[in-house]
C-alpha positions in Angstrom: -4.8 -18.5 2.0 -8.2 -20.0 1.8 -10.8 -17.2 0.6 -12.8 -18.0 3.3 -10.3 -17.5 5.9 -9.6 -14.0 7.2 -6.7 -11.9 6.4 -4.5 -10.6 9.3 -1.7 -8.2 8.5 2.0 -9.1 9.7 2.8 -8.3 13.2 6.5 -6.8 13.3 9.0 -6.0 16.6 8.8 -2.4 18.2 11.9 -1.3 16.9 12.6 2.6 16.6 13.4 2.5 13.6 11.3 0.3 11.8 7.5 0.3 11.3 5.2 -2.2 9.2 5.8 -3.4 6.0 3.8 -2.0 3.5 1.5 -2.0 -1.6 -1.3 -2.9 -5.9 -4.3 -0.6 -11.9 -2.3 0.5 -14.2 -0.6 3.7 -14.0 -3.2 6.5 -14.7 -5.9 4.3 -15.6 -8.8 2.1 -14.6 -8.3 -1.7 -15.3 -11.7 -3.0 -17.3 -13.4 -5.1 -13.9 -12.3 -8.9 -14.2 -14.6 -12.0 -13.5 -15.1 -12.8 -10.5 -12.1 -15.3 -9.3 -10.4 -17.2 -6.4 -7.5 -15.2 -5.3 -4.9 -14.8 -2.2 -6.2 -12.7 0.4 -3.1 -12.1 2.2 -0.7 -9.6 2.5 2.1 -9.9 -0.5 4.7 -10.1 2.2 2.7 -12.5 4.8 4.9 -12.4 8.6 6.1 -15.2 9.6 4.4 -17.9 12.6 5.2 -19.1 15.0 4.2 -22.7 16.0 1.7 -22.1 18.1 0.3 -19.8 15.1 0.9 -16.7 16.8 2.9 -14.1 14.8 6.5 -13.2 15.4 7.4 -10.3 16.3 11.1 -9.8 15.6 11.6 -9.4 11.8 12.8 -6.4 9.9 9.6 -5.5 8.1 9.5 -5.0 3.8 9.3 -1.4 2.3 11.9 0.3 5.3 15.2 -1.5 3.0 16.4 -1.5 -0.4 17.9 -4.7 -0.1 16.3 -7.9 1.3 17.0 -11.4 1.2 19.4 -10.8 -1.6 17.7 -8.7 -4.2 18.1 -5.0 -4.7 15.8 -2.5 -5.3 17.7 -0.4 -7.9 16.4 3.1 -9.7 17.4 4.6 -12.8 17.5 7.9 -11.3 17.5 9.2 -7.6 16.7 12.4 -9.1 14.2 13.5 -11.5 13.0 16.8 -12.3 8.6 17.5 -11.6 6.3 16.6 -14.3 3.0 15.3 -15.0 4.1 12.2 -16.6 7.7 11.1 -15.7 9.1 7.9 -17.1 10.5 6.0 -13.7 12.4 3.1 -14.5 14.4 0.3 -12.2 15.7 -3.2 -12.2 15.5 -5.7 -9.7 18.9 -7.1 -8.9 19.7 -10.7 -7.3 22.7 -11.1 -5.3 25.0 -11.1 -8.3 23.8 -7.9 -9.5 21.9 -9.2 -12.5 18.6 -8.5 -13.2 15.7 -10.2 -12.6 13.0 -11.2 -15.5 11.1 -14.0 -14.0 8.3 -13.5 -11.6 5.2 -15.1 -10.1 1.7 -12.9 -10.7 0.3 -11.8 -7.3 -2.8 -10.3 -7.8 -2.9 -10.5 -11.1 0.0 -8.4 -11.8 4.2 -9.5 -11.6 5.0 -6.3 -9.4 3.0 -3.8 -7.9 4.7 0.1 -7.3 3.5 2.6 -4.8 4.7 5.7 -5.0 4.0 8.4 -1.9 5.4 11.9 -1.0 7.0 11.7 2.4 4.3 13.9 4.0 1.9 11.0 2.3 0.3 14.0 0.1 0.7 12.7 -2.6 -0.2 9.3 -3.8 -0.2 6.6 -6.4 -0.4 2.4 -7.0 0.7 1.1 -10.3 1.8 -1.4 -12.2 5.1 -1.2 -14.3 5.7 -2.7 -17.5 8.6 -5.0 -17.7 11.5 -5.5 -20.4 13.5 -8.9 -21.9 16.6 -6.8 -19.9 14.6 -6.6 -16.9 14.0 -3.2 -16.5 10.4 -2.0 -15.2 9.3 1.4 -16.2 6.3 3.6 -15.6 5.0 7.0 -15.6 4.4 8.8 -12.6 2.3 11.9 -11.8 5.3 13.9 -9.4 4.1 17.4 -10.3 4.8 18.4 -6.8 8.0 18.3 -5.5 9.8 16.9 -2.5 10.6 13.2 -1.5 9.1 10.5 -2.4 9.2 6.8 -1.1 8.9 4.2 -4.0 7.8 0.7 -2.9 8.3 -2.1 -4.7 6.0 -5.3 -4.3 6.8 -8.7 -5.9 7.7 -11.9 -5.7 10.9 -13.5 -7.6 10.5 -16.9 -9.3 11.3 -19.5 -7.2 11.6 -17.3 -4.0 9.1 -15.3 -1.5 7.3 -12.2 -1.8 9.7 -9.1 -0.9 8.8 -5.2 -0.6 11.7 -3.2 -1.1 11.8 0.7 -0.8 13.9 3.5 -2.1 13.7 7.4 -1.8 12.9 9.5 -5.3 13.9 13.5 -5.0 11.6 15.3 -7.5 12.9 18.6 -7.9 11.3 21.4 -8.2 10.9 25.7 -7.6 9.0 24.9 -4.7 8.1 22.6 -2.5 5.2 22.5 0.0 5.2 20.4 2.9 2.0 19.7 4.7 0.9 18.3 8.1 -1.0 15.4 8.2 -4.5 15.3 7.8 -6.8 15.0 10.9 -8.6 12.0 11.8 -12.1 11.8 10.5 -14.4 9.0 9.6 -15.7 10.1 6.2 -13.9 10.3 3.3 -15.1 12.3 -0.2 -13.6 11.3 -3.5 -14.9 12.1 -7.3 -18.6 12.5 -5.7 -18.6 9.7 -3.9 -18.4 9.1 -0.1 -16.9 6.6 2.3 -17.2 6.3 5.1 -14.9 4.4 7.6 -15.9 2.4 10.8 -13.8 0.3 13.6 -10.4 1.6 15.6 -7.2 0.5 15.5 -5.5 -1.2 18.7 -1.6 -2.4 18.3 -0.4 -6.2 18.3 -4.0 -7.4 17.8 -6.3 -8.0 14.9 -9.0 -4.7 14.3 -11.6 -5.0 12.2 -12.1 -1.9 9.6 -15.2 -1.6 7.4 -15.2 1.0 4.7 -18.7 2.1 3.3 -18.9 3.5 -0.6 -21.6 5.5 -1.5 -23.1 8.0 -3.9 -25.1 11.1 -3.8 -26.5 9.4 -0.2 -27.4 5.9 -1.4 -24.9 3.0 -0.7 -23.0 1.7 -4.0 -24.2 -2.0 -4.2 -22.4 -2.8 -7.7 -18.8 -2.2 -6.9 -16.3 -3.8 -9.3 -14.0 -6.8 -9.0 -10.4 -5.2 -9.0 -7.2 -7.1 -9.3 -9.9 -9.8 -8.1 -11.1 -7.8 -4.7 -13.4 -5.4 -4.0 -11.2 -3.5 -2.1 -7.7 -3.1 -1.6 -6.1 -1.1 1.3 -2.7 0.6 1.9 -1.5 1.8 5.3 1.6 4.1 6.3 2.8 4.3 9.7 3.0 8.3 9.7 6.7 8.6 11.8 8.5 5.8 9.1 6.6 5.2 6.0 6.4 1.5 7.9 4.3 -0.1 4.8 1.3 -2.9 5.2 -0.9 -3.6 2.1 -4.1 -5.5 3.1 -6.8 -7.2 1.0 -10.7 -7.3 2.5 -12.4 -10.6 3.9 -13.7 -13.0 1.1 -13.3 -12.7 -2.6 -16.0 -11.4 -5.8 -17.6 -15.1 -6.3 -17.2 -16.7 -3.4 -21.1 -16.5 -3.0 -20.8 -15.0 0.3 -18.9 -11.2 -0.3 -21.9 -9.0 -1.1 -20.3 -6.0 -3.8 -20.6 -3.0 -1.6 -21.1 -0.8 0.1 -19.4 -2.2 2.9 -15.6 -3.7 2.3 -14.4 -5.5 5.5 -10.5 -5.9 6.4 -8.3 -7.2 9.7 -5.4 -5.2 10.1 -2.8 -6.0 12.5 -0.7 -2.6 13.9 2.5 -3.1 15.0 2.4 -0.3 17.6 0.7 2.8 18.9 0.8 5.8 16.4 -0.7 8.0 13.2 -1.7 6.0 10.2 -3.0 7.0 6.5 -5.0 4.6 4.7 -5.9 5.1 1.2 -8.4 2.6 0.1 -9.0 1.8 -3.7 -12.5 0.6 -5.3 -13.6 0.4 -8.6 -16.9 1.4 -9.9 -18.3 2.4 -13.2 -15.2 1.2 -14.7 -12.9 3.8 -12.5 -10.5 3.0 -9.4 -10.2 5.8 -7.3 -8.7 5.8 -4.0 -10.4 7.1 -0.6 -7.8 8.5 2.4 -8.1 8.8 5.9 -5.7 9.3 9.2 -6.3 6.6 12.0 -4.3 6.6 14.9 -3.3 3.3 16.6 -4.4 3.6 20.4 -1.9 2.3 22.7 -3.9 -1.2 24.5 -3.5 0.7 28.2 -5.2 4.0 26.9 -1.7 6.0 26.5 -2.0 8.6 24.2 -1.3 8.0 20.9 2.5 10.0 19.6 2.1 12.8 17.5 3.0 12.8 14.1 6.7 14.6 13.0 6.7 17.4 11.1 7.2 16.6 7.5 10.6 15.8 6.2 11.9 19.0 4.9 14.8 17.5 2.5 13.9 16.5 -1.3 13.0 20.3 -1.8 15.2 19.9 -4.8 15.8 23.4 -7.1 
């Protein structure tokens, strides 16, 4: 997409079922911030148009299946006990079960992993390290337990960019649900604040600006990271429904000023609760910004409430 041009996020059918497709640092670690460069500001798993250009509406969004378009998502491990720093390992199979070892960077990276609890209390985007037997592996942060969605975000050589999702049970001696967090426009991370602006309205293009800034002046010197200022995350609270959006423009492009304000389209695909989690890089640190925004229905109907969180992955 031309860096001038501005991102809208896939537009997906209404089904009960399903919800949006959804994810992009290395694990447990700021990446040093690149020069500024041209890069795709789409979403890794773009919907399809129609002719007339408008989006179509009946496709089985990424994230919600393990396998799509003939590759599989496949873990190690279902199962792995809490701990600060678990290996997680997986392979990418094609239709004939082998792995896959070629891919095309997106973002700078071959795969991008995000890793959330069910209840979307815990969170974490990184990037894998691959094998010659085509085995990613990483280590993740799961010292609380319960279950945890893994997304996978890539493109195969030679084919289109797929998200595929699979559940992780991290066991544990206890396991501590929690509701999701109320709406609220300000956000407070590692002393810095962010503040959120614009609403969401389903099956139509909302513009969201997000506002860093520090002990009450506004950050003017944020980083280039995986070759955006900001990247953004959304989870449809009821499915785990999965869109990962990048902001208008690009570091370089002479126009996208660095901060305080990062400026995204996002396209809902229905009324409902939503957690973003925003990630920014500054003074050579990414750290990642949450909030809960609901969708409001277009005729004013009020928005669902969010379930209760999942009580299975609970694991002893």
């Amino acid at each position: 997409m031309n860096a001038s041009s501005k991102f809208v996020g896939f537009t997906i059918g209404l089904a009960a079922v399903f919800g949006l497709a959804f994810g992009a640092g290395d694990a447990f670690g700021p990446e040093d911030a690149a020069p500024p460069e041209t890069h795709d500001t789409s979403t890794h798993d773009a919907a399809p148009v129609s002719t007339t250009g408008a989006p179509v509406a009946d496709q089985t969004p990424g994230g919600l299946m393990v396998t799509d378009s003939g590759y599989t998502l496949a873990l190690d491990t279902a199962q792995i006990s809490v701990g600060s720093n678990q290996p997680v390992r997986f392979r990418i199979l094609d239709a004939d079960g082998v792995p896959v070892t070629r891919y095309v960077d997106s973002h700078d990276k071959q795969l991008h992993l995000i890793a959330v609890r069910r209840d979307m209390a815990a969170f974490q985007h990184v990037h894998p390290v691959l094998d010659s037997a085509g085995t990613w592996s990483v280590p993740l942060d799961l010292t609380r337990a319960g279950t945890y969605r893994v997304f996978a975000d890539f493109t195969p050589d030679g084919g289109d960019g797929l998200t595929l999702g699979a559940d992780l049970q991290v066991g544990g001696d206890a396991y501590d649900p929690q509701p999701l967090p109320a709406e609220a426009a300000e956000a407070q991370v590692d002393g810095y604040t962010v503040t959120l602006d614009g609403a969401l309205q389903p099956g139509q293009a909302s513009k969201l600006t997000l506002a860093v800034s520090r002990d009450g002046q506004p950050v003017t010197d944020l980083q280039p990271y995986l070759g955006a200022y900001g990247h953004l995350v959304a989870l449809r609270a009821a499915d785990l429904g999965y869109l990962h959006v990048h902001p208008d423009g690009h570091p370089g492009d002479g126009v996208t000023a660095p901060g305080p304000g990062i400026d995204f389209s996002v396209t809902t695909p229905s009324a409902g609760n939503y957690r973003l989690f925003l990630d920014f890089q500054h003074d050579g640190v990414v750290r990642t910004a949450e909030f809960t925004l609901a969708a409001a229905n277009v005729h004013g109907t009020a928005v669902p409430a969010a379930p209760e969180p999942m009580p299975a992955g609970h694991g002893h």
